[in-house]
C-alpha positions in Angstrom: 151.0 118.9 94.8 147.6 117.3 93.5 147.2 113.6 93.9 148.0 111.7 90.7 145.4 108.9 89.2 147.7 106.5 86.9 146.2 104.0 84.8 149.2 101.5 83.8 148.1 100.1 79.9 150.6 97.2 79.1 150.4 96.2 75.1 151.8 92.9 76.2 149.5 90.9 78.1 150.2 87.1 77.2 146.5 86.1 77.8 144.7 88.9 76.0 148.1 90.7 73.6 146.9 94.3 72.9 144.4 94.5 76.1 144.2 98.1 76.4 143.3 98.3 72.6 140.5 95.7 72.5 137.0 96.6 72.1 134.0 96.0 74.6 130.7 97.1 72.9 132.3 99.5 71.0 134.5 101.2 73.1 138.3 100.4 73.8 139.2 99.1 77.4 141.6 101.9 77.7 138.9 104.4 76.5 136.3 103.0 79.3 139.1 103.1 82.0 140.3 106.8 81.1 136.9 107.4 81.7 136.6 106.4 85.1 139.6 108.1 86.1 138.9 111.5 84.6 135.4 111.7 86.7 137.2 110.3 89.8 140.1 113.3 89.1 136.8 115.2 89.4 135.1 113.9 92.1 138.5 113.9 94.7 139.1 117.3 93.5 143.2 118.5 93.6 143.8 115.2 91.4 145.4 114.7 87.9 145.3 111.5 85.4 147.9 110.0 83.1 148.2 106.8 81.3 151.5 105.0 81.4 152.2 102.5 79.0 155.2 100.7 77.0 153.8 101.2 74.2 153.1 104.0 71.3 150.0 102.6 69.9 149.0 102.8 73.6 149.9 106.0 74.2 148.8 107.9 70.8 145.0 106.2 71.5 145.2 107.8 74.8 146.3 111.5 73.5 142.9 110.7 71.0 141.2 110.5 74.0 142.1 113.4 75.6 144.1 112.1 78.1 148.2 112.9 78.8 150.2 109.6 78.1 154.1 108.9 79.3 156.2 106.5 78.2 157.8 103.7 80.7 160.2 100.8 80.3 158.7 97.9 79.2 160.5 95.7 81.4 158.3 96.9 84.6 156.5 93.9 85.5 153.8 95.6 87.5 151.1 97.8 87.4 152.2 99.1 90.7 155.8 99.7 89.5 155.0 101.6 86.1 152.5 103.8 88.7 155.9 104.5 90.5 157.6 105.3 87.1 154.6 107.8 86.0 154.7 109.5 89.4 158.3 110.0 89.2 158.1 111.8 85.7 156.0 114.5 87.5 157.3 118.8 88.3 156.1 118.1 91.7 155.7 114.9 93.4 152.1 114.0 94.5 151.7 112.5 98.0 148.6 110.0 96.9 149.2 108.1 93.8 146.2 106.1 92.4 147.1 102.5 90.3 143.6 102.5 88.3 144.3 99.1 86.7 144.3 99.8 83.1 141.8 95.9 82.7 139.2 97.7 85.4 136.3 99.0 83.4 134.3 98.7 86.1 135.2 100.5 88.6 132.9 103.1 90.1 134.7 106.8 89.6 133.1 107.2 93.4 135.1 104.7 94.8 138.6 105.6 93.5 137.8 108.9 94.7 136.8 107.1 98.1 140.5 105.6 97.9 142.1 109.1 97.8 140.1 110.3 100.9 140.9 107.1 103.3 144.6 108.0 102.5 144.1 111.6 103.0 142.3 111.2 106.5 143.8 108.3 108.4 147.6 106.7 108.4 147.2 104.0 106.4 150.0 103.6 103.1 147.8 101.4 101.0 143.8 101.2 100.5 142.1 99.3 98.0 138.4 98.4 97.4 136.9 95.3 98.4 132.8 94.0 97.3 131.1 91.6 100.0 129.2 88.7 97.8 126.2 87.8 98.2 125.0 84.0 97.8 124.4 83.7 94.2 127.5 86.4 93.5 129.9 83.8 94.9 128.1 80.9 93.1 128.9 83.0 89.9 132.6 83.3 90.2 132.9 80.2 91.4 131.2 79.1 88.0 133.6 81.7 86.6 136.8 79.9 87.9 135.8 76.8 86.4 136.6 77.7 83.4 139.3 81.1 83.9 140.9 80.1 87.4 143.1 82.7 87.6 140.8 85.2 87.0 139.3 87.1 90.3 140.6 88.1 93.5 139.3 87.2 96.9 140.6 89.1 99.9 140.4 88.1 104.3 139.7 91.2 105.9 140.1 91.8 109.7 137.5 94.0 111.7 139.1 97.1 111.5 139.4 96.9 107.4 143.3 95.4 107.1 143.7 93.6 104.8 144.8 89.7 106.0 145.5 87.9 102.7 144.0 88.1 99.5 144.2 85.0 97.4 143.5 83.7 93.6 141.9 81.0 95.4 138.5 82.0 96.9 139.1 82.9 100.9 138.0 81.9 103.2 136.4 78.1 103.0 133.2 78.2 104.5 132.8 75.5 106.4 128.9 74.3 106.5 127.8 76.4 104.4 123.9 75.4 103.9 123.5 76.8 107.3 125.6 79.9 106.7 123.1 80.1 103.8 120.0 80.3 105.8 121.2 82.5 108.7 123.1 85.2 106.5 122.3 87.3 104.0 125.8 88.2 102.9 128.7 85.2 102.1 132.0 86.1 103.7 133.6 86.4 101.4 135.1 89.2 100.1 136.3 90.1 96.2 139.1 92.4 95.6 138.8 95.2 92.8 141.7 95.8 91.3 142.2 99.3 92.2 144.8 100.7 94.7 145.8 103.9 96.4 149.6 104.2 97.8 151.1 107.2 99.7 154.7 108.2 97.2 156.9 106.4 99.6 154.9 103.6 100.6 155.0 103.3 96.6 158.9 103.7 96.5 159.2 100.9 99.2 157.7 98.7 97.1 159.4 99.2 94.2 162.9 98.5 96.3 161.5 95.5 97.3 161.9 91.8 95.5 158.9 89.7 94.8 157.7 88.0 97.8 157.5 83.9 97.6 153.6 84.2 97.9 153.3 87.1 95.2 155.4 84.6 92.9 153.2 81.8 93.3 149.7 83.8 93.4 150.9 86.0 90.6 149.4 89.4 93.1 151.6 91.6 93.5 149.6 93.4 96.9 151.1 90.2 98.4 154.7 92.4 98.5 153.0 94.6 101.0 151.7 92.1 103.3 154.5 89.5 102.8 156.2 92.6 104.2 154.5 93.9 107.6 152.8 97.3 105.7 149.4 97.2 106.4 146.7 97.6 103.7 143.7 99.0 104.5 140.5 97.6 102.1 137.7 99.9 102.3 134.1 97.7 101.7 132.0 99.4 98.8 128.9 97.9 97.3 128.3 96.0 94.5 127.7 97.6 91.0 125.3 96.2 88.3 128.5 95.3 86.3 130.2 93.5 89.0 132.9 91.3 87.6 136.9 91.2 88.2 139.6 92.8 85.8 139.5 91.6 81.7 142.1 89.2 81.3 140.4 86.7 78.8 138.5 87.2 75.8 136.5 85.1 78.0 136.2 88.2 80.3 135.4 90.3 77.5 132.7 88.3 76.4 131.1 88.5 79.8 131.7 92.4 80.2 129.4 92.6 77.2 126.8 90.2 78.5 126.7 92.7 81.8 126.7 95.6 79.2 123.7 94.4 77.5 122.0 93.0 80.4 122.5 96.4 83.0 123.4 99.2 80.3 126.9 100.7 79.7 128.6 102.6 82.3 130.5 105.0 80.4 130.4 108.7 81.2 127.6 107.4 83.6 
């Protein structure tokens, strides 16, 4: 049964309509994301990739690319649940399935394929990837939620990697932070990339759950997991030259293209 990397594609996002389909220097979202998931298929080894979308514009650019494409309702409101929906369409079931969040072009392919070994060596359900900021990292999406607050995902981490919360709001306050400035190198805090890896029936537990009241109001649907008692394990990676959360704006397009032009484009890197 080889472990299955989905990347959900929604044509209906209601702050950027037609996501997958827009263009970042030159290249479509969807295109850049396929692209991270068909070299992390081939860095985990026994691993496939599908896109699933709602949508047959969606699903005819991904065929283009070279990349299989099924069909799921539209009225899944997650990432997480049309993951669940791909998985389910499979001959055999795969025992790690991989939500490679279709608005994620920056993911490293090394780090999904990180994902699919924490699951297959310990006993965790979940793991997802999380970046410690540095100083002037954190100034920047601060100066980024100033103008697109709902953009960027913080997450409190205990010592042995669970997950404690992760928040739209940046977690945790630091208080006096001057002096945390001088002694540390590193902020505390944490950003979540917007990746995960779920064991089949952690998955299906999800799905058969309703939304938590803190997923509602944070618009994160991880919350369901934690809101829950199932532990998520977040696995620390390092920061890339392209760091930045999902593209949700065409504010966040506009600044994948700055990073593009400032550190060189990432595709088939």
């Amino acid at each position: 049964m080889p472990d299955l990397i989905v990347v959900p594609a929604r044509f209906g996002s209601t702050r950027l309509p037609g996501k997958p389909l827009v263009e970042i220097a030159g290249r479509t979202l969807l295109a850049r994301v396929v692209d991270v998931g068909r070299r992390a298929a081939a860095l985990a080894g026994h691993a496939e990739l599908v896109v699933a979308t709602d949508d047959d514009r969606i699903a005819a650019h991904a065929r283009d690319l070279g990349c299989e494409a099924v069909m799921t309702a539209p009225a899944i409101a997650s990432g997480s649940g049309r993951a669940y929906a791909a998985a389910l369409t499979r001959a055999a079931s795969p025992g790690i399935v991989v939500n490679l969040q279709g608005d994620a072009p920056f993911v490293s392919a090394a780090v999904v394929a990180r994902l699919i070994d924490a699951l297959r060596r310990s006993a965790f359900e979940v793991a997802t990837p999380v970046v410690r900021l540095g100083w002037d990292a954190l100034d920047a999406l601060r100066a980024h939620k100033a103008v697109v607050p709902f953009s960027g995902t913080s997450c409190a981490r205990l010592a042995d990697g669970r997950a404690a919360w992760f928040s739209k709001a940046i977690i945790p306050a630091i208080r006096d932070e001057a002096a945390s400035r001088v002694r540390e190198s590193l902020s505390p805090v944490y950003r979540h990339c917007g990746v995960y890896a779920y064991r089949l029936d952690a998955l299906a537990r999800f799905e058969a759950l309703p939304p938590g009241a803190y997923e509602r109001l944070e618009g994160l649907e991880q919350l369901r997991f934690l809101e829950n008692g199932m532990d998520v394990l977040t696995v620390a990676v390092d920061a890339t030259r392209h760091d930045m959360s999902g593209i949700d704006t065409p504010a966040d397009v506009a600044l994948a293209e700055r990073l593009i032009a400032l550190a060189g484009d990432p595709y088939g890197a």
